[in-house]
Structures are given as structure tokens and as C-alpha cells.
C-alpha positions as CSV (number, residue, x, y, z in Angstrom):
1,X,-15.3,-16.9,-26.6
2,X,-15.5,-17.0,-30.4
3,X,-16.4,-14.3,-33.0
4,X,-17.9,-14.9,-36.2
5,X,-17.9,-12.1,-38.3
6,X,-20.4,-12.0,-41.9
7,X,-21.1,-9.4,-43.8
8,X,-24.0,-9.2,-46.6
9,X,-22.2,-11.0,-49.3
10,X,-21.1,-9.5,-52.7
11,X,-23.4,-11.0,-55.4
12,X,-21.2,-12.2,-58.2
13,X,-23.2,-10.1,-60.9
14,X,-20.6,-6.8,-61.1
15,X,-18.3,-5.4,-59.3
16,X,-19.5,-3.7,-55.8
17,X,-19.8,-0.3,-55.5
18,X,-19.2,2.4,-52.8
19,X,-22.6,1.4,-51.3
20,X,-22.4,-1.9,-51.1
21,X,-18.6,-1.5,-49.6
22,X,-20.1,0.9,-46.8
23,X,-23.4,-0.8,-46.5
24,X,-21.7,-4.2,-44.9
25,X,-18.3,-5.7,-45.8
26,X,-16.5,-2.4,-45.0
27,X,-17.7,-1.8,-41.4
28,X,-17.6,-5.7,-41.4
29,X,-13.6,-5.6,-41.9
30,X,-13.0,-2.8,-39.6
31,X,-14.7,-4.4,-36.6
32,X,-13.1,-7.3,-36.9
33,X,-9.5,-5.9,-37.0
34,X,-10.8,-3.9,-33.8
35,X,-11.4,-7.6,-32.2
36,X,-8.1,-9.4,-33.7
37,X,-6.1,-6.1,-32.3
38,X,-8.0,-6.7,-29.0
39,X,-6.7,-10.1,-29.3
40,X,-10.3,-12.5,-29.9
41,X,-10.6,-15.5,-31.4
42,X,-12.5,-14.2,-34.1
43,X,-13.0,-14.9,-37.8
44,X,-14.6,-13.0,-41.1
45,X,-16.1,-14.7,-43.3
46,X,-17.5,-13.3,-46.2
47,X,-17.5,-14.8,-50.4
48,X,-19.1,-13.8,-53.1
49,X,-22.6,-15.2,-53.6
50,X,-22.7,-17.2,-57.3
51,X,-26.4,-18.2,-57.8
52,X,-29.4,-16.3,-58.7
53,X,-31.1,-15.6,-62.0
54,X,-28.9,-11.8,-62.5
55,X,-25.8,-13.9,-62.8
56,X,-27.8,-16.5,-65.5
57,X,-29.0,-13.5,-67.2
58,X,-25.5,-11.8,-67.8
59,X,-24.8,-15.2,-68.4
60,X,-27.1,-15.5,-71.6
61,X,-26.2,-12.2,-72.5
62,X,-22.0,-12.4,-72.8
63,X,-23.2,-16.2,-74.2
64,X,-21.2,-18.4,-72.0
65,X,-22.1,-20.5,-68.4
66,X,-22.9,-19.3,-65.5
67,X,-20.4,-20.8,-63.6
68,X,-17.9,-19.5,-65.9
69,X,-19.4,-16.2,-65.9
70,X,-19.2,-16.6,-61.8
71,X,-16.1,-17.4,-61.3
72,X,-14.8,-14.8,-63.4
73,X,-16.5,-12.2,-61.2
74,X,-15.6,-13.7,-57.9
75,X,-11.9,-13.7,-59.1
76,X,-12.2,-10.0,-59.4
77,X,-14.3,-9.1,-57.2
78,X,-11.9,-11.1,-54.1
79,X,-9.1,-8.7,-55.4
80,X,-10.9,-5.0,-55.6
81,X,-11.5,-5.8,-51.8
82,X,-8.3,-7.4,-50.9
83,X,-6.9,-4.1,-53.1
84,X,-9.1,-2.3,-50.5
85,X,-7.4,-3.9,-47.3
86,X,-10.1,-6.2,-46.6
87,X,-8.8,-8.8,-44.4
88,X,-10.1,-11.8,-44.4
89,X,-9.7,-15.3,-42.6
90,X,-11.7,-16.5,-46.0
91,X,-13.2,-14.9,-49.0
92,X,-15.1,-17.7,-50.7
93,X,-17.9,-18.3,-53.0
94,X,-21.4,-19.8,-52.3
95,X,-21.2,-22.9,-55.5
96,X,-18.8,-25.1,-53.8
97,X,-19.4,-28.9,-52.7
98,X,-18.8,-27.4,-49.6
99,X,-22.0,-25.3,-49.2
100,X,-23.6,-27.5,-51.1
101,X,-23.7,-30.4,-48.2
102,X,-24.8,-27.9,-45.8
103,X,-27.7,-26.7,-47.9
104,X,-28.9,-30.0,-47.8
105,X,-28.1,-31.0,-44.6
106,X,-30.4,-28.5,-43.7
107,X,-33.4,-28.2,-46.2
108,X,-33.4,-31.7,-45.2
109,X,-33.5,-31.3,-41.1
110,X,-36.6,-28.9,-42.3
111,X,-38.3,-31.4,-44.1
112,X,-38.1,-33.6,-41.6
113,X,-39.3,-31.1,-39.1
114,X,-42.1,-30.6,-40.7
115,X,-41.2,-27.5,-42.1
116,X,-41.1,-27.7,-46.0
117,X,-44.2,-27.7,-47.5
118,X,-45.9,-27.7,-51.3
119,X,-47.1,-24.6,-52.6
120,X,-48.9,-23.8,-55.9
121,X,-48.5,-20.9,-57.3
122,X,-47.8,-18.6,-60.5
123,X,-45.0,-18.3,-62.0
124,X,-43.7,-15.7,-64.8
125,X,-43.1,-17.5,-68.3
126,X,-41.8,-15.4,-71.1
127,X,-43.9,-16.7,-74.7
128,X,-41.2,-15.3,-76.5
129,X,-38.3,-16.9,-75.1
130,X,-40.8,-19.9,-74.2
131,X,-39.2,-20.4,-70.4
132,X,-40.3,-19.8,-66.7
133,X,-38.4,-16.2,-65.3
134,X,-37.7,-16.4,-62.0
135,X,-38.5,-13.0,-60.3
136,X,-35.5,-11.2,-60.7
137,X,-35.8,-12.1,-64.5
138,X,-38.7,-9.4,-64.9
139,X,-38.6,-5.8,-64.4
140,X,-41.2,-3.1,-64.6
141,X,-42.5,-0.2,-62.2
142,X,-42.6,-0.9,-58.4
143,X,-46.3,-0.3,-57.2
144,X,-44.6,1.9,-53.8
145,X,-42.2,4.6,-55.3
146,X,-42.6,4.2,-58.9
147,X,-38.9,3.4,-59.8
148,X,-38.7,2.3,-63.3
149,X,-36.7,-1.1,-62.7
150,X,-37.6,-3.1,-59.5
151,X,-37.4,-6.4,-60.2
152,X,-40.0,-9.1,-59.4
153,X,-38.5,-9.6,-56.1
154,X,-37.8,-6.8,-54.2
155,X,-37.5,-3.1,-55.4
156,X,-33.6,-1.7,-55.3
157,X,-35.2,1.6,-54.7
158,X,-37.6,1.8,-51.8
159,X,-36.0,-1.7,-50.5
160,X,-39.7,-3.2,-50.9
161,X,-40.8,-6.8,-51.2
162,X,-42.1,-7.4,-54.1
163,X,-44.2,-10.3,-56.6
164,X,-43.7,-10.1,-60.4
165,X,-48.0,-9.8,-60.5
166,X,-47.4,-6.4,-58.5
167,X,-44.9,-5.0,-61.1
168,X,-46.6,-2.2,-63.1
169,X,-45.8,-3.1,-67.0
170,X,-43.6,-5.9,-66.4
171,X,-41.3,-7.1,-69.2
172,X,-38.8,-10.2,-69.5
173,X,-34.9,-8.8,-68.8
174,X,-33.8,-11.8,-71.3
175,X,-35.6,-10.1,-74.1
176,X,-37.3,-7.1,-73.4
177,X,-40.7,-8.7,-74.5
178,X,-43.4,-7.7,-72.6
179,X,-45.5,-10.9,-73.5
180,X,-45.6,-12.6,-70.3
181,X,-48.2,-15.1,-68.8
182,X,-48.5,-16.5,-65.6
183,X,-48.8,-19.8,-65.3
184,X,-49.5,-22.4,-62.4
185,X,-46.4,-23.9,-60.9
186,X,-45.6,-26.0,-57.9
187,X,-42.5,-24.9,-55.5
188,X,-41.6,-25.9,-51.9
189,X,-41.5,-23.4,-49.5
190,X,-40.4,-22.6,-45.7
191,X,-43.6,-22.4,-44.1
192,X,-42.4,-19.2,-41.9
193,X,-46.0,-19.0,-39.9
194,X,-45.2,-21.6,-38.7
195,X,-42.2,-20.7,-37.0
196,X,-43.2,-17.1,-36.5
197,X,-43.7,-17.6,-33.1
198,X,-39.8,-19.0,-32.5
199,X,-38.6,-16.2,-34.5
200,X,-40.5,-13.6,-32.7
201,X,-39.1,-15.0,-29.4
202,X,-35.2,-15.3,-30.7
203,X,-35.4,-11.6,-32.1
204,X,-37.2,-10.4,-28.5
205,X,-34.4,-12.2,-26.7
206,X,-31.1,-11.4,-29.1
207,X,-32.0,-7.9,-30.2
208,X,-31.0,-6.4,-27.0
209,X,-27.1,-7.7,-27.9
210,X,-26.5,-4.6,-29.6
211,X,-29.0,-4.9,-32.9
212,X,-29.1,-1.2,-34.7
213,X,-32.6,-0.1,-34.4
214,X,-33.5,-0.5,-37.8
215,X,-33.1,-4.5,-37.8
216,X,-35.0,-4.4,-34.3
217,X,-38.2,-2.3,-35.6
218,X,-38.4,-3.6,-39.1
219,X,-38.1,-7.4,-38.1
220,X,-41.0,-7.1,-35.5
221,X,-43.1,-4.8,-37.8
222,X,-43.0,-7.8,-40.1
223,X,-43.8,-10.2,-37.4
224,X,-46.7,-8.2,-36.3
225,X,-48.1,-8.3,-39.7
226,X,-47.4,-11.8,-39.9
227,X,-44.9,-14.0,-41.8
228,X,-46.0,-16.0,-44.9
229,X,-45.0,-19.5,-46.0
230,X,-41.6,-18.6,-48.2
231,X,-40.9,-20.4,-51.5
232,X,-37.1,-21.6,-51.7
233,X,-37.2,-23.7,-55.2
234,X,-37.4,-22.1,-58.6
235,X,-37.9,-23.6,-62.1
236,X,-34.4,-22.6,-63.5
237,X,-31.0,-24.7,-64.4
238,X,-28.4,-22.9,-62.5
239,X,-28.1,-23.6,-58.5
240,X,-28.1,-26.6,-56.6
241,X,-30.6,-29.6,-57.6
242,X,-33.6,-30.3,-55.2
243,X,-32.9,-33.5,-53.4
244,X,-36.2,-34.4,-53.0
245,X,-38.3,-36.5,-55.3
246,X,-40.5,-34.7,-57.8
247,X,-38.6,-31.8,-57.4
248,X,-35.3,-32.7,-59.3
249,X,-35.8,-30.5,-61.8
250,X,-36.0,-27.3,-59.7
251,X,-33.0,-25.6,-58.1
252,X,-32.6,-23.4,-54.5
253,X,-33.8,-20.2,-54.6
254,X,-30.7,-17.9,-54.2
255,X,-32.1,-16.7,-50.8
256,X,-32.2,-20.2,-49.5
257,X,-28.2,-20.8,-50.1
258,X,-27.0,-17.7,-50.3
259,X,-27.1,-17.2,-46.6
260,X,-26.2,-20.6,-45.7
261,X,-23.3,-19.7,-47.0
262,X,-21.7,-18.2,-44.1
263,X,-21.1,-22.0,-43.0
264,X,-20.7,-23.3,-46.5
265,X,-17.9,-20.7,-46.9
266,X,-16.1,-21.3,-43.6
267,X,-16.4,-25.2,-44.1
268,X,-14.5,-24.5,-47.7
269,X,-12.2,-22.7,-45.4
270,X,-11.5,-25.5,-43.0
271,X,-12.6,-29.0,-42.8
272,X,-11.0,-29.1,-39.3
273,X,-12.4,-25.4,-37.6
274,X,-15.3,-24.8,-39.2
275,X,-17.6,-26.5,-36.2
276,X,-15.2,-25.2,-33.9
277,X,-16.9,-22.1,-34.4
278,X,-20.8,-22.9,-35.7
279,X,-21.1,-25.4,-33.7
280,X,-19.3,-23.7,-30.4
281,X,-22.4,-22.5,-28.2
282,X,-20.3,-19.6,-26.6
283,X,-19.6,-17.8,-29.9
284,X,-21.1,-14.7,-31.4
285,X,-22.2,-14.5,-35.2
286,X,-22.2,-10.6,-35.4
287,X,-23.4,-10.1,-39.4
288,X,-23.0,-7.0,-40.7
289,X,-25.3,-5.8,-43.6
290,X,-27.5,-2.8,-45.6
291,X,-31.2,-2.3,-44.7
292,X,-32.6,-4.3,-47.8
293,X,-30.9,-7.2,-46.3
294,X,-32.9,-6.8,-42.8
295,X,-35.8,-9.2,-43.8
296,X,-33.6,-12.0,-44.9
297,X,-31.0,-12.0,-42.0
298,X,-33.5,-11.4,-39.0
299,X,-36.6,-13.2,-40.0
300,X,-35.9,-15.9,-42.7
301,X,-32.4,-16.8,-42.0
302,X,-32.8,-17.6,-38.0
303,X,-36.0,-19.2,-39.2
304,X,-34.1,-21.4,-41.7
305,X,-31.6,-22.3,-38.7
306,X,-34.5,-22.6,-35.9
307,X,-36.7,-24.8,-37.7
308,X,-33.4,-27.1,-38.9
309,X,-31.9,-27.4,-35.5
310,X,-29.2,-29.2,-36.3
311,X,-27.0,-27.0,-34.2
312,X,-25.3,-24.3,-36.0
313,X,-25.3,-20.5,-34.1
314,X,-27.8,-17.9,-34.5
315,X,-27.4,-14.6,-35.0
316,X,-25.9,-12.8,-32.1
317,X,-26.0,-9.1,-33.3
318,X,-27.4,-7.8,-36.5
319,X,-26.2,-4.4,-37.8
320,X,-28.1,-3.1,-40.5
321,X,-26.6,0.3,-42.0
322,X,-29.2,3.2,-44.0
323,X,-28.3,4.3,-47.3
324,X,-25.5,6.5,-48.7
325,X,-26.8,9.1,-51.1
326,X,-25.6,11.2,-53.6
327,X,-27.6,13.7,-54.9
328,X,-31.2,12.1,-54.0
329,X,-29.8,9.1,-56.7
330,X,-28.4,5.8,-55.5
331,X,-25.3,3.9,-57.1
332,X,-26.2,0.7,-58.4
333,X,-24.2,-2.2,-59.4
334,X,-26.9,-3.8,-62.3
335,X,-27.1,-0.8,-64.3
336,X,-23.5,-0.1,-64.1
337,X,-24.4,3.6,-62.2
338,X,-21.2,5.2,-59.8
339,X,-17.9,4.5,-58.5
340,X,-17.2,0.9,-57.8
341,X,-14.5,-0.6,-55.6
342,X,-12.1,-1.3,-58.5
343,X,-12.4,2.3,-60.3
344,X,-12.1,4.1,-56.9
345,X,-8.6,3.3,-57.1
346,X,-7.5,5.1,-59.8
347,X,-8.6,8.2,-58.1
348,X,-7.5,7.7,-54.5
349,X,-5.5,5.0,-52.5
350,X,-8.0,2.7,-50.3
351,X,-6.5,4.2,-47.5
352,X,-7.9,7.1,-48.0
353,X,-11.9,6.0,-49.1
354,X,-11.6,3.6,-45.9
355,X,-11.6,7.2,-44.2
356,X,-14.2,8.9,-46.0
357,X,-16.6,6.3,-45.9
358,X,-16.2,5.5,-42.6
359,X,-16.4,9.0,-41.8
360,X,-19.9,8.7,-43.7
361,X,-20.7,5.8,-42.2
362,X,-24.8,5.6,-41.8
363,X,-25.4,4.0,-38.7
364,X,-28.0,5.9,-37.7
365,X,-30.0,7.7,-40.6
366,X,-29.1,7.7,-44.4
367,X,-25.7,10.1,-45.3
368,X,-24.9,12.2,-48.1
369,X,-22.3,11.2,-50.0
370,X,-20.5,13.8,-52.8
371,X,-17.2,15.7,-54.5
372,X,-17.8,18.5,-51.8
373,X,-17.9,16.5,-48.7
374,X,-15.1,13.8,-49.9
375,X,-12.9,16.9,-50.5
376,X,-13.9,18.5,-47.2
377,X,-13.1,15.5,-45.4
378,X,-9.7,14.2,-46.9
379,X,-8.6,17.9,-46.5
380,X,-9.8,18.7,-43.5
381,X,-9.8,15.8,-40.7
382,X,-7.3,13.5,-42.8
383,X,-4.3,15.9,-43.7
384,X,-5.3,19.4,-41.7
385,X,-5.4,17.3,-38.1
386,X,-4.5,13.8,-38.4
387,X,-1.8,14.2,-41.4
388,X,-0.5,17.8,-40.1
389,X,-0.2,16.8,-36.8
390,X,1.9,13.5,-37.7
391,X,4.1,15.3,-39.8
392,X,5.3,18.2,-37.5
393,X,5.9,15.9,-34.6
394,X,8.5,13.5,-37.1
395,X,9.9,17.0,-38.2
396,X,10.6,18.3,-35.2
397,X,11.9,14.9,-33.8
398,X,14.1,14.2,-36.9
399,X,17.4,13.1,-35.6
400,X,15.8,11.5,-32.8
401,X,17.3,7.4,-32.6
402,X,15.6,6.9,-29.5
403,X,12.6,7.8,-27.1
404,X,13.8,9.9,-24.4
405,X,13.4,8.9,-20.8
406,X,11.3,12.1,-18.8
407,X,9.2,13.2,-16.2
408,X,6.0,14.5,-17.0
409,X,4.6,18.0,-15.7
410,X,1.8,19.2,-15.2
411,X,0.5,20.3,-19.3
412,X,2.1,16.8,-20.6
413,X,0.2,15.0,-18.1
414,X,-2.9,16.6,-19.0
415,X,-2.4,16.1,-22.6
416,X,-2.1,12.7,-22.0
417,X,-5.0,12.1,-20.1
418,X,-7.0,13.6,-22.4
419,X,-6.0,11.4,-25.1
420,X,-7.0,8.5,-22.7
421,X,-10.4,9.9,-22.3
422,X,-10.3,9.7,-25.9
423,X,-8.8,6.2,-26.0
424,X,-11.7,4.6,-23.4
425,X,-14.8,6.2,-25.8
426,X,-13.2,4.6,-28.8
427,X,-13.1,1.8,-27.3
428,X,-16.7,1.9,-25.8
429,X,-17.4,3.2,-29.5
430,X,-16.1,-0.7,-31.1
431,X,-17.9,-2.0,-28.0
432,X,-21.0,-0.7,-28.9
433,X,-20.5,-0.9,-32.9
434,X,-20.7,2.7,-33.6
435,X,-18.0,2.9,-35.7
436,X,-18.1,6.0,-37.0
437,X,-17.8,7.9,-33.9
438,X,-14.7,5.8,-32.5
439,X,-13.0,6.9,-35.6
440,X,-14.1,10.7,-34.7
441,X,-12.3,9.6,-31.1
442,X,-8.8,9.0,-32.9
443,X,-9.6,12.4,-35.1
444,X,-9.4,13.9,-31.8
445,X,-6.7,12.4,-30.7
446,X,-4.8,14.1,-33.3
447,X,-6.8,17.4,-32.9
448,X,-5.6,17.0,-29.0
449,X,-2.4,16.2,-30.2
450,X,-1.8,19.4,-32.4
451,X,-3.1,21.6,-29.4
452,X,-0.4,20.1,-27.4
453,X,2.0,21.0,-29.4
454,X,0.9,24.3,-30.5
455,X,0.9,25.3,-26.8
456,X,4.3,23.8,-26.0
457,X,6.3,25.0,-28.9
458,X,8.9,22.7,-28.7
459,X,10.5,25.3,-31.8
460,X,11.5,27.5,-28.3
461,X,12.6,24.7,-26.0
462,X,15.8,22.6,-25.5
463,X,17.2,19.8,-23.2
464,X,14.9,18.5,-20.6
465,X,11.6,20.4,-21.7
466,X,12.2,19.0,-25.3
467,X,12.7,16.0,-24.5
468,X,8.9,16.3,-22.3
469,X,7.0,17.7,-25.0
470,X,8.8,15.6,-28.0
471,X,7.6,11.9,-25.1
472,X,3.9,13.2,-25.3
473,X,4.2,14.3,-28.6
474,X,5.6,10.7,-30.1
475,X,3.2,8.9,-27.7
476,X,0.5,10.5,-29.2
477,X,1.8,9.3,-32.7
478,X,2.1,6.3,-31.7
479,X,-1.6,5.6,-30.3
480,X,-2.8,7.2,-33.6
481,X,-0.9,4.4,-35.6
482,X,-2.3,1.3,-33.3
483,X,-5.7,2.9,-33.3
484,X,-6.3,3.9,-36.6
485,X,-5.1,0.3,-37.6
486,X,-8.9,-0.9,-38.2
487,X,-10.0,2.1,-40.2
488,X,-6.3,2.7,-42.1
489,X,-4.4,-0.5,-42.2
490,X,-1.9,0.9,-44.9
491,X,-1.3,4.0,-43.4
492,X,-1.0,1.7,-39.4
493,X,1.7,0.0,-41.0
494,X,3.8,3.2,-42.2
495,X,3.4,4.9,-38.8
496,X,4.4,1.5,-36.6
497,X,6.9,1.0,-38.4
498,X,8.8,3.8,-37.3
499,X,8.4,2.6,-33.7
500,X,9.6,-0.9,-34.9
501,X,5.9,-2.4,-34.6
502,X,4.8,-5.0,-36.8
503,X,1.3,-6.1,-35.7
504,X,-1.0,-3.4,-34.1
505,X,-2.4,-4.3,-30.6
506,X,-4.1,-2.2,-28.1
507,X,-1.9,-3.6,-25.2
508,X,0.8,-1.9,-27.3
509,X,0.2,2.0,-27.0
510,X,2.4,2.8,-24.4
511,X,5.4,4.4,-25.4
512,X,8.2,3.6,-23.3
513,X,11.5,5.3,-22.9
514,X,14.7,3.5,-24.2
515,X,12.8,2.4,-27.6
516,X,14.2,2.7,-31.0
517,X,12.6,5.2,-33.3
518,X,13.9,5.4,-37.0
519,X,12.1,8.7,-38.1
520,X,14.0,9.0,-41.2
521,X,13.6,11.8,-43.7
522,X,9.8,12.7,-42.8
523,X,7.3,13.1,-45.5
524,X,4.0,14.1,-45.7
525,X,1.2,11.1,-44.9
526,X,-1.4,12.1,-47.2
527,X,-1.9,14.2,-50.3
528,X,-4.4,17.1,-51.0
529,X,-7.8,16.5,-52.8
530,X,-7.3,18.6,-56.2
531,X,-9.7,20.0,-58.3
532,X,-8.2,17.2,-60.9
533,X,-9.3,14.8,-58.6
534,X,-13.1,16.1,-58.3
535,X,-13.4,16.1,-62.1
536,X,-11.8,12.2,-62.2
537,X,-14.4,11.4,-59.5
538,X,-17.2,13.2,-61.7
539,X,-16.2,11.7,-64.6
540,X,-16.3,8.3,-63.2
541,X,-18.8,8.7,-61.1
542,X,-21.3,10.2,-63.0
543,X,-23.6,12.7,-62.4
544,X,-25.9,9.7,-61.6
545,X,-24.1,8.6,-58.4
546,X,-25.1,7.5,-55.5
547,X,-25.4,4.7,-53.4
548,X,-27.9,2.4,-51.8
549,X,-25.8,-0.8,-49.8
């Protein structure tokens, strides 16, 4: 079997923040080294997604090209992840040649399907700046919750679908001007009702392959109000042409490509694999994404690949994370509000935010996110358990060159087991995609760990017993160093290596007698959180903080 692994991608207009890191590519990453330490055939995909009337708008305003002003955020945005330990087979970008053949291989299997059809409508045009504005180029009050800048597409507040015509004093984002008409327009569109009924039926059948709840309930409650034909063209310059005659002078809708993308991005990848795996009947495309993304990746997105059928994989599991919030505000990457991915960094090493935000993770319900709780957790679970416990088993084996050879009583043997009952839920846990809690399971490990060795005090024992408690003590090291791979890669690597491991594996965690250990001079794994640290992340941050994916 094959794995595909997406996640939402990163849209080239800023650089993500915390949200959007949690919210998809994060928990994206963390899966798939679960699966590559399990040993699959898996891949993760992700890029960052270069089209869309944002980018042309930042565009205008820094006065240079969009694809220049693309590329230049792609560039940095590929590194503030890889800085983050993202691992990926490929990190590419949605405006390649690439992509670009498979967007039209596949508006064009529609169109032949019967699929595409002509729709008249009205479309925004700015009199000042004398041009057609494509949704996201106007911004006024959403009708729902009353936020101050939804854009004429979707609302980054309340996550609703939106028109420009519903915007409540709508104004251009090129000029500020508020004098807007709306005049008539011809687009193609996906004619979703259409293919309702095939979507209904392919979300009935695939949501029970481990779909959070969220994707299930909101995709269906759209179906059961009924889909509506789905424009994909826009009068603007930058995307890809129409190829279709009369409509040369339009370009894709960033919807349309953006999530074609996944395939675009893995072709760019490789010429030679890329149908190995889209094309491969037994894999799974498991896509990892935020709640505002549910309607695009359950509804249009299979649609898009139903009504083409040309081939390519749908959707095995869809994971949809709630929000992280700070103070009842939300981080967001247009207006520049919270700590992104990059300016994280200069606060703590990635190590360490991998931790806390996976600690935070909200898989079920929307988490809090704050100064309080990231000090709470870094001093708490990561250096008073995990940390404390690493550090007084390398102290008190200092001087150790090699893993003693024993028989294990009674107490070891229960320790260990424990730690196996631990081992088997985290695993479940991956199985399952409930992420958080598997890294709660290596937690305890540690918290098992400590309680072992409290009760043993190996300070008080020589010879033999030493050598007992010292086995289950470095085991239990070890297992925390494989396991925590996904979650910690950095801090998987310094731990291995002192067992002579290079690549984590979960056929690895036995310790067995006779290995080499090089222990060293031990030192602490982690540092505290200061009170210099919480007024870095304030200042950073902002009071403003917070974080929708």
C-alpha cells in the first residue's frame, strides 16, 4: 500500500503563522514520520499555493509581478518550515508547467463530461481603479459575525462562504475606494448539482476511514442544503489562461488549481513516481487541513476529481482540525497579527513549539492557546517529566560504555509492561489520527519512567540490582527517543544517538544487552521557560494573538 500525505497548502501571501502550522502542515508532518518510522511507502506532499488575487494585490502594492512577488515568498516560506523540521518528500509551488498540464487535463475531462458550464453573473469592478476585483479583492463587514474584514469570498472569522453583494460596506483592497458597481460578467463554472449525488455517495462511503467529525457533519450539512453550480474562471491576469475558446482572457480561480496541486506538485517532484502513487488504486490520500478548508477538500475537490475521471485517487481520510485561540482573537497572516513560523524561532527552538502545539493540538473542539499555558507546558510535561527523567537516568549511568546483560524481577518487569501498554495506545493513537493523545502516551512513558526510578533508587544499589534498574531505566530512554521521533525530530536524534541509532524505527525499541552506549558528559535536554521569554513572546506576539488554521 501507498500513502499520500497533503496538508492545506501555505498560500504564498506571508509567512504562516502558528495557526496555520497547527491547523494542517504540522500534524501533516508528524503523521507521516509516524508512517515512514513504521516503515510505509508513503509520501508528503505539500507547496506553497502562488495564485489568487491576495498575492496580485501585495503584488500592486510592493510594485513588482506577481510571480516575482511569489516566488519570493515560497523561497521563504519552504525554509521557516524546513527550519521547523518539516520533512518533506517535496515542497513545491502550485505555478509550474507541471500543475499546469494537470489543470487542464482535467478542466478539460470536465468539459467533456459535461460538467463545465456558462454562468452569467456579477462581478465587482472598482470605478476608481477602472478593473474587475475578484472576490478576495473587496473587503467589508461579513453579514454572520460582523468582523470588519471578510473578504468577498469567505469570512476568515466565522469560516463563512461568502459573495462580495453580501459584504456590508464593501470597499476595493487596491484602493480603499468604496465606489464599486456590479456589473454583468460571464464565467465557467463546475456545475456541482450536478454531481451532488456522486459526492454525497463518495463522502457516505469514505467518511467512515477515519474522517474527524467536523469534515463528516459539515460536508453532508452542505449536501443536504444542496450544492450550487461553482464558478472556477475569474477576469484577472495572473493564473493560468482558459484553454477554451472565448474564455482566453480569464484565468483559474485559485480554488480550481490550488488543490490540483497535490498532483501538480508531486508530478514537479517526479516525472517517473508521480502516477505510481495517484494513479495506484490501493493508495490512501490522507489530507490534512483547518475547518475553513472543509468545503473545498470534501465537497468541491472529490467533485472536481469525480466528474473528471481520468483516474487520479480520491480522498481517503480527511482531517479537519478547530481553531487555536488566544484570548477570544485569532492570528492572521493578511494583517500581519501573531507569531509566525519564522519569528517563533527567535524565541524557542522548533523542537520545542512542535511540543506545545501538538500538545494543543485541536482535534476535537477549538484550544486555547497563551504565555501561561506555553510556559505551563514546556515546564511542566517537557523538562519536569520527559526532560528530568532523561537526565537523571544519563547521570546515574555516566560511565556506562555498554548495556548490561540482566534478569528482570518482578518491579522491572512491571515497569516495562507498563510502558508497553503505553507503547500499543500510541500506536492505536497514530492509527486512529489522534495525535495529540499518542503524544500524551510517550509523556507517560517518561512519567512511568521517573516512578520507576524513584522507587528503585538506584543512588542505594550496586552490582547486579544496578545493573536491573539502570536495563529498564535506559530502555525506557531509548523508547522515548524512537517515539518521540514524529513529534521531536531534533531532540530523536540527540537521544538515538547515544544508543548509536541513526534512523528512528519502531522495530527498533528493544534495548538489547551487549550494545554500545556513549553517554558522555550528560546535560540537560531542555531549557526553562523565563519570564524573559514570556515578554519576547508578548512582544512579538502581540496582545492581538491568536490563531485561526
Amino acid at each position: 500500500m501507498k500513502y499520500i500525505i497533503t496538508s492545506a497548502l501555505p498560500y504564498a501571501e506571508g509567512m504562516p503563522h502558528l495557526g496555520n502550522l497547527v491547523g494542517s502542515i504540522l500534524p501533516a508532518d508528524v503523521f507521516y514520520k509516524f508512517l515512514r518510522m513504521k516503515g510505509e511507502d508513503a509520501i508528503f506532499i505539500c507547496g506553497s499555493d502562488e495564485h489568487g488575487t491576495p498575492i496580485e494585490l501585495q503584488a500592486i502594492k510592493q510594485k513588482v509581478q506577481p510571480e516575482e512577488f511569489a516566488e519570493a515568498m515560497h523561497r521563504q516560506i519552504k525554509k521557516a518550515l524546513e527550519d521547523f523540521g518539516c520533512t518533506f518528500t517535496y515542497y513545491g509551488k502550485t505555478h509550474t508547467e507541471q500543475n499546469k498540464k494537470v489543470v487542464y487535463e482535467i478542466f478539460n475531462a470536465l468539459n467533456k463530461n459535461g460538467y463545465i458550464i456558462k454562468v452569467e453573473s456579477e462581478q465587482a469592478y472598482c470605478n476608481n481603479e477602472k478593473r474587475f476585483l475578484s472576490d478576495t479583492f473587496i473587503e467589508g463587514t461579513c453579514p454572520h459575525c460582523g468582523y470588519e474584514h471578510a473578504r468577498g469570498d469567505q469570512c476568515e472569522n466565522c469560516g463563512a462562504l461568502l459573495t462580495p453583494r453580501e459584504l456590508v460596506n464593501p470597499h476595493c483592497r487596491i484602493c480603499g475606494s468604496s465606489d464599486i458597481s456590479f456589473n454583468k460578467t460571464t464565467n465557467l463554472a463546475i456545475d456541482l448539482p450536478k454531481l451532488q449525488g456522486k459526492i454525497k455517495e463518495f463522502i457516505e462511503r469514505n467518511s467512515k476511514n477515519g474522517w474527524s467529525k467536523n469534515a463528516v457533519n459539515h460536508s453532508l450539512n452542505y449536501i443536504k442544503r444542496g450544492l450550487s453550480a461553482r464558478e472556477i474562471t475569474r477576469d484577472l491576469k495572473w493564473g493560468f489562461p482558459v484553454p477554451l475558446k472565448g474564455f482566453e482572457d480569464k484565468v483559474f480561480y485559485v480554488w480550481f488549481d490550488a488543490p490540483i496541486g497535490y498532483i501538480g506538485i508531486t508530478r514537479e517532484w517526479s516525472e517517473e513516481k508521480w502516477l505510481d502513487y495517484w494513479k495506484e488504486s490501493s493508495s490512501k490520500l490522507i489530507q490534512f487541513m483547518g475547518k475553513d478548508n472543509i468545503e473545498f477538500h470534501a465537497l468541491f475537490w472529490p467533485g472536481m476529481l469525480i466528474g473528471s475521471d481520468v483516474g487520479y485517487v480520491l480522498p481517503s481520510t480527511i482531517y479537519a482540525y478547530e481553531y487555536l485561540l488566544a484570548k477570544g482573537m485569532k492570528f492572521s497572516k493578511s494583517r500581519g497579527v501573531g507569531l509566525n513560523i519564522s519569528n517563533a524561532l527567535e524565541i524557542f527552538g522548533p523542537d520545542y513549539w512542535r511540543f506545545v502545539l501538538m500538545y494543543l493540538l485541536p482535534e476535537t473542539s477549538d484550544s486555547e492557546f497563551s504565555v501561561e499555558l506555553t510556559k505551563s507546558i514546556i515546564n511542566g510535561e517537557l523538562n519536569n517529566i520527559i526532560g528530568n527523567f532523561i537526565h537523571r537516568t544519563l547521570s546515574l549511568s555516566k560511565g556506562i560504555t555498554e548495556v548490561p546483560s540482566v534478569e528482570l524481577g518482578e518491579a522491572a518487569r512491571q515497569a516495562i509492561n507498563g510502558v508497553e501498554n503505553e507503547e500499543k495506545e500510541y500506536i492505536d493513537n497514530f492509527s486512529n489520527i489522534r495525535l495529540r493523545e499518542a503524544l500524551r502516551n510517550v509523556v507517560g512513558i517518561a512519567a512511568k519512567g521517573n516512578a520507576y526510578v524513584s522507587a528503585s533508587e538506584p543512588w542505594h544499589a550496586k552490582g547486579k540490582e544496578l545493573d536491573e534498574i539502570m536495563y529498564v531505566a535506559l530502555s525506557i530512554v531509548k523508547k522515548i527517543g524512537i517515539l518521540i521521533y514524529p513529534f521531536m525530530p531534533y531532540t530523536s536524534k540527540s537521544i538515538l544517538s547515544i544508543f548509536g541509532v541513526d534512523e528512528p524505527s519502531l522495530s527498533g525499541l528493544e534495548l538489547k544487552a551487549g550494545s554500545k552506549l556513549n553517554i558522555g558528559t550528560p546535560k540537560p535536554l531542555f531549557r526553562k521557560f523565563t519570564d524573559e521569554d514570556a515578554e519576547k513572546m508578548e512582544r512579538i506576539g502581540g496582545e492581538k494573538g491568536a490563531s485561526k488554521q
